[in-house]
Backbone bond lengths (Angstrom), bond angles and torsions (degrees), N, CA, C in turn:
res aa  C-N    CA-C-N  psi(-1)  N-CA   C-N-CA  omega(-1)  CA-C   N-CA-C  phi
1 X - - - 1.451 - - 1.525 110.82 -
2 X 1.630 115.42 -37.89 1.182 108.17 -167.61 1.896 105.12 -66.72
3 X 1.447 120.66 -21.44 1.020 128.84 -152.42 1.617 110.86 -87.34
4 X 1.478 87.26 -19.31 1.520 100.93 -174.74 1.783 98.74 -82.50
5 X 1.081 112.73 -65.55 1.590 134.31 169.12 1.603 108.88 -15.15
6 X 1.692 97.79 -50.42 1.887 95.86 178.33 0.989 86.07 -71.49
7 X 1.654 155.59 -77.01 1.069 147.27 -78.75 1.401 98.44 -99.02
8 X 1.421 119.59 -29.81 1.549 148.93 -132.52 2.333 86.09 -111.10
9 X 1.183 85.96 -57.13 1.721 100.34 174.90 1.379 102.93 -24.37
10 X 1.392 126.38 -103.67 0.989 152.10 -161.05 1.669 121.36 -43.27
11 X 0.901 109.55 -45.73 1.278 113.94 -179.79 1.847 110.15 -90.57
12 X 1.326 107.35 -20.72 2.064 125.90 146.96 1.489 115.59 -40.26
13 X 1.677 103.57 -45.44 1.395 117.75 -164.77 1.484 105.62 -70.09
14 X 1.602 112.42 -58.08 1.288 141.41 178.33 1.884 97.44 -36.01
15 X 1.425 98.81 -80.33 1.341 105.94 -170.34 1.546 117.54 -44.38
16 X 1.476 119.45 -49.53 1.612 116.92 168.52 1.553 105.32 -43.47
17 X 1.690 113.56 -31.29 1.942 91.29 -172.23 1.350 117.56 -91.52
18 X 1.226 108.16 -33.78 1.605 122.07 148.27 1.169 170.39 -28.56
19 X 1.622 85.27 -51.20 1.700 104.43 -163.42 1.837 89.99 -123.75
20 X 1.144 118.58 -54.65 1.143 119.28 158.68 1.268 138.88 -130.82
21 X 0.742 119.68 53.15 1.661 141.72 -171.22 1.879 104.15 -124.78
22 X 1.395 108.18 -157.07 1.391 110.73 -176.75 1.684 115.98 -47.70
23 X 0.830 129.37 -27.58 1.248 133.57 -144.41 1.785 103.91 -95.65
24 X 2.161 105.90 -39.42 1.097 93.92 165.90 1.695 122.83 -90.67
25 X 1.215 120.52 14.25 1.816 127.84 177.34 1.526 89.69 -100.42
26 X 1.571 139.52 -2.44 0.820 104.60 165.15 1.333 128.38 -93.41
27 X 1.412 108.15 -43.33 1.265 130.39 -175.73 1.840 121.42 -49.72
28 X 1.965 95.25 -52.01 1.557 102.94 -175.12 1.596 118.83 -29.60
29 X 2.196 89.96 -58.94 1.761 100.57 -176.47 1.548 111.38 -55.12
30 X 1.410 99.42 -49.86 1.984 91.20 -176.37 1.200 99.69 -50.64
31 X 1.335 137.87 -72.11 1.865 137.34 -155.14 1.612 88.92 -60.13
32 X 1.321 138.58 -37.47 1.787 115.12 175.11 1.256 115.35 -58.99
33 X 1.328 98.29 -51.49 1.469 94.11 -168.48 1.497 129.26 -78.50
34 X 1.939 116.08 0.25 1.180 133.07 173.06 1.761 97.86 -101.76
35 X 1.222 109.11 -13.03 1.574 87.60 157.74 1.615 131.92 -115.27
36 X 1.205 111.67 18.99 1.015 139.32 179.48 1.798 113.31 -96.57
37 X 1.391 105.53 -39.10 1.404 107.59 -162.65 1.912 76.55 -115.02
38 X 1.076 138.04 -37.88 1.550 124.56 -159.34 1.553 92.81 -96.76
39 X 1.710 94.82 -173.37 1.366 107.38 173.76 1.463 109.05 -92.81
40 X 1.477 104.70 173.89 1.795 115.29 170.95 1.584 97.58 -43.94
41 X 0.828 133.64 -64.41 1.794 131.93 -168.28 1.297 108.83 -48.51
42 X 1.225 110.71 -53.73 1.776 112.33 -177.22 1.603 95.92 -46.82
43 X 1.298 117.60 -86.25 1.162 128.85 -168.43 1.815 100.48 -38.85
44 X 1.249 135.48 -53.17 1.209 124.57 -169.21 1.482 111.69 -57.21
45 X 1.477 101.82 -35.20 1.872 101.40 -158.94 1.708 92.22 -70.41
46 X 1.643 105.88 -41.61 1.975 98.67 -169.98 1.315 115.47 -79.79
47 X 1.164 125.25 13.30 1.340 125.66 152.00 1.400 126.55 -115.25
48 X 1.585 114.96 10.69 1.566 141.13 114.46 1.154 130.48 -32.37
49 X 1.528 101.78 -72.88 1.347 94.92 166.01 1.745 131.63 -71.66
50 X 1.161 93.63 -21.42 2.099 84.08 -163.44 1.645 88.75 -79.46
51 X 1.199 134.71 -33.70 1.462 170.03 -165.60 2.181 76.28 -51.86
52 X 0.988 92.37 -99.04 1.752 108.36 174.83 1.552 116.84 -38.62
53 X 1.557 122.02 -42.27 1.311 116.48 -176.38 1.591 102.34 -82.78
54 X 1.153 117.09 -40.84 1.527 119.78 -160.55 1.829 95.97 -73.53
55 X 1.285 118.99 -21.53 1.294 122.67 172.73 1.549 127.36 -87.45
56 X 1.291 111.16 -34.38 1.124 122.00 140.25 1.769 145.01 -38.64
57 X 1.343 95.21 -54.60 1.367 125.42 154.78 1.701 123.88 -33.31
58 X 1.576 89.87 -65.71 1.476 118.36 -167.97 1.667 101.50 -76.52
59 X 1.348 103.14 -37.20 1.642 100.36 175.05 1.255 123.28 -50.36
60 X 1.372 107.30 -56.47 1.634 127.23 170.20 1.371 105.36 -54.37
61 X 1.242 120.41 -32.96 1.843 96.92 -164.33 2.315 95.06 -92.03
62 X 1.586 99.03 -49.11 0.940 83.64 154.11 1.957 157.42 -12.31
63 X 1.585 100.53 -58.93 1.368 122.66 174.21 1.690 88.59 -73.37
64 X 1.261 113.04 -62.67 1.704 107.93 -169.36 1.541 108.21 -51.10
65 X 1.235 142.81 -41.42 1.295 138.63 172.05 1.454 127.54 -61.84
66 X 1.372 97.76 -30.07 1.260 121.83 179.81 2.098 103.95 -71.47
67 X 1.048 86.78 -56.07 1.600 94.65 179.89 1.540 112.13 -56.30
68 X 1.361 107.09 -63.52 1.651 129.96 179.49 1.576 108.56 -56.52
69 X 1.088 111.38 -10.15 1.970 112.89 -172.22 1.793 96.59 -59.79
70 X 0.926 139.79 -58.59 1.584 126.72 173.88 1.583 125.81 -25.87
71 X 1.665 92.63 -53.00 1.442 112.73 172.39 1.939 114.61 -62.96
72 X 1.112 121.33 -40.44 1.014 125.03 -166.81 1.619 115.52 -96.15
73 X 1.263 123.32 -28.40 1.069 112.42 169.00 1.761 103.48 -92.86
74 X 1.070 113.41 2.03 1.555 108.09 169.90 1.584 120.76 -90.27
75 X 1.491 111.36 -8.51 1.597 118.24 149.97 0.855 134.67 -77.34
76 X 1.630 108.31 1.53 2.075 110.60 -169.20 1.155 108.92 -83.10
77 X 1.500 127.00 118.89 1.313 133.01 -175.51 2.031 102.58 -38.53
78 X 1.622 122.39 -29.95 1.235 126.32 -155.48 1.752 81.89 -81.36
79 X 1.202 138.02 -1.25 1.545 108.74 -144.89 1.669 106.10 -153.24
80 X 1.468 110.04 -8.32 1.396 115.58 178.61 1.342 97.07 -83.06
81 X 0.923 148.85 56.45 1.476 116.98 160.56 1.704 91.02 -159.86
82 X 1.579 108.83 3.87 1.492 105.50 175.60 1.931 101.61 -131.31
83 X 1.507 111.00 85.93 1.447 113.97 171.50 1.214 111.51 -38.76
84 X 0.772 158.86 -47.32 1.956 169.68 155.28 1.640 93.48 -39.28
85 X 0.883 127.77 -49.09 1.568 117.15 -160.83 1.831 82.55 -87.66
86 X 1.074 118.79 -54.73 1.559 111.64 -156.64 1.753 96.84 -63.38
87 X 1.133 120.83 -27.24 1.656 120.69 179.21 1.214 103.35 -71.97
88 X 1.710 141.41 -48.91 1.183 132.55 166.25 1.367 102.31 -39.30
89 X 1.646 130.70 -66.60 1.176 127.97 -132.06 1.428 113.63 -83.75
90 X 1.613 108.17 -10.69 1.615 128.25 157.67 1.087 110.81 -67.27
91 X 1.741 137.35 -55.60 0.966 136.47 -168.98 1.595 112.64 -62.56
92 X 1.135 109.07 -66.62 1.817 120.70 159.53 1.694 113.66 -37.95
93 X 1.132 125.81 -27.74 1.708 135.26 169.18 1.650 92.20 -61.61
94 X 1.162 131.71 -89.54 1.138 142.38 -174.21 1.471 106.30 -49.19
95 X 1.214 130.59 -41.91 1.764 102.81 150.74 1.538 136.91 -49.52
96 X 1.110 105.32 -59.65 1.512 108.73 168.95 1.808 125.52 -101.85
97 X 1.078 80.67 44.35 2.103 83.27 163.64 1.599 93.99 -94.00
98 X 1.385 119.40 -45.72 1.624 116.75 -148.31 1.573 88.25 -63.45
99 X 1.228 126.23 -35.05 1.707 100.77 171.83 1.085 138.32 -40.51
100 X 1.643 120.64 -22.69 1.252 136.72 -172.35 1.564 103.13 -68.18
101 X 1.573 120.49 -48.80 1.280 122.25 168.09 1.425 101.54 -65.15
102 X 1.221 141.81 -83.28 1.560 135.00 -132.38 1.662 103.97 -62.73
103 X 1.613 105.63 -24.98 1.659 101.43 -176.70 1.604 108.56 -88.40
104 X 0.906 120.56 -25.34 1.685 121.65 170.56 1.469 121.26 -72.34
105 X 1.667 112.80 -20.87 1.065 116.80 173.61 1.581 102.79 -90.22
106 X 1.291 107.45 -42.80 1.913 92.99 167.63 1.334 102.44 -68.00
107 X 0.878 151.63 -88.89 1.744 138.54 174.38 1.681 110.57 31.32
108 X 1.470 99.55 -64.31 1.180 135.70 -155.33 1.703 103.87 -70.46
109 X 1.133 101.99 -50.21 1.692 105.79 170.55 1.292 109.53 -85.35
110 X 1.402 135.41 -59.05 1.243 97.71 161.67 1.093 172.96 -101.55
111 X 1.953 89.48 48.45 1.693 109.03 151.15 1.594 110.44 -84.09
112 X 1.369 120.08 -16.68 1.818 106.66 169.56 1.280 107.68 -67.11
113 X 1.633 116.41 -42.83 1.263 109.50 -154.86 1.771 105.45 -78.41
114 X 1.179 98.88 -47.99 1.680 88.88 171.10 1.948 119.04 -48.19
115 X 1.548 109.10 -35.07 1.115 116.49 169.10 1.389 122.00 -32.35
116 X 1.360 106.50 -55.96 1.917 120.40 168.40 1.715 118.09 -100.18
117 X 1.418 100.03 51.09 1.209 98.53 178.37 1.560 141.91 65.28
118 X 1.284 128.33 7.10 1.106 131.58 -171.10 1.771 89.85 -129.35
119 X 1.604 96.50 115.46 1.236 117.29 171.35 1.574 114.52 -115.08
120 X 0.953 112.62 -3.21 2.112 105.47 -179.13 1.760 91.61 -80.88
121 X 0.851 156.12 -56.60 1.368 152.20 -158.84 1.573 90.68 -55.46
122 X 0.814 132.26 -71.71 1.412 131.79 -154.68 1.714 108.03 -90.84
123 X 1.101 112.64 -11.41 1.571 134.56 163.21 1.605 90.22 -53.32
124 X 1.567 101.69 -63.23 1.610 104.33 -145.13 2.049 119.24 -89.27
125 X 1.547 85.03 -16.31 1.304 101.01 167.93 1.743 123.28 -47.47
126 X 1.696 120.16 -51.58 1.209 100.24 -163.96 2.219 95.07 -70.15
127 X 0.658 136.08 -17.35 1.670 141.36 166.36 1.516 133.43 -46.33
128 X 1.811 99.07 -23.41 1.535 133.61 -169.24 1.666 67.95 -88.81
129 X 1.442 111.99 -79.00 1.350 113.75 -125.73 1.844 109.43 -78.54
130 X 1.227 95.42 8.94 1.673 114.45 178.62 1.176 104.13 -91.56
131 X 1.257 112.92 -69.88 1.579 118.90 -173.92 1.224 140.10 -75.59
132 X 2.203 100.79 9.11 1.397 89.06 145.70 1.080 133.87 -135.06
């Protein structure tokens, strides 16, 4: 359990800064207010781009967590002092980091989609991603 707990940590942390944390209070207002004052294109291309950088981004840190998972669950006060637990808790790191990307990138849409009014998609999402 303890191994799962780090494993689960880190990429938890990520997503609060990410997915909903600073990153999505920033973005929503800019994409309102660039689709509000711009045309459909404006708004399409900058959620092109953040769409591509924020994925980009996440790839790279991703692979780096992914790589570094030995290192990092081998600092957890729960896990240094049991090599077996810290090798689980690497192995289990590299399972669940890639969430850090796939949930920030849903994050990401549904702050567009709430943007234009459609809130059940992204309403219903955290329910998908529980129950299976």
């Amino acid at each position: 359990m303890d191994a799962f707990l780090v494993a689960l940590m880190i990429p938890n942390f990520g997503r609060r800064m990410f997915a909903e944390g600073a990153f999505s209070q920033a973005f929503v207002p800019v994409f309102t207010a660039t689709k509000t004052t711009g045309t459909h294109a404006e708004a399409r291309d900058l959620v092109a781009v953040v769409m591509g950088t924020l994925g980009g981004f996440l790839s790279i840190v991703t692979l780096a967590g992914c790589l570094a998972a030995p290192v990092s669950s081998g600092c957890s006060p729960r896990l240094c002092h049991e090599p077996q637990k810290a090798a689980l808790g690497a192995e289990l790191l590299r399972w669940t980091f890639p969430y850090l990307m796939f949930i920030s990138l849903t994050s990401l849409a549904g702050g567009v989609l709430n943007a234009y009014g459609r809130f059940a998609i992204p309403a219903v999402t955290p329910v998908i991603s529980t129950s299976a």
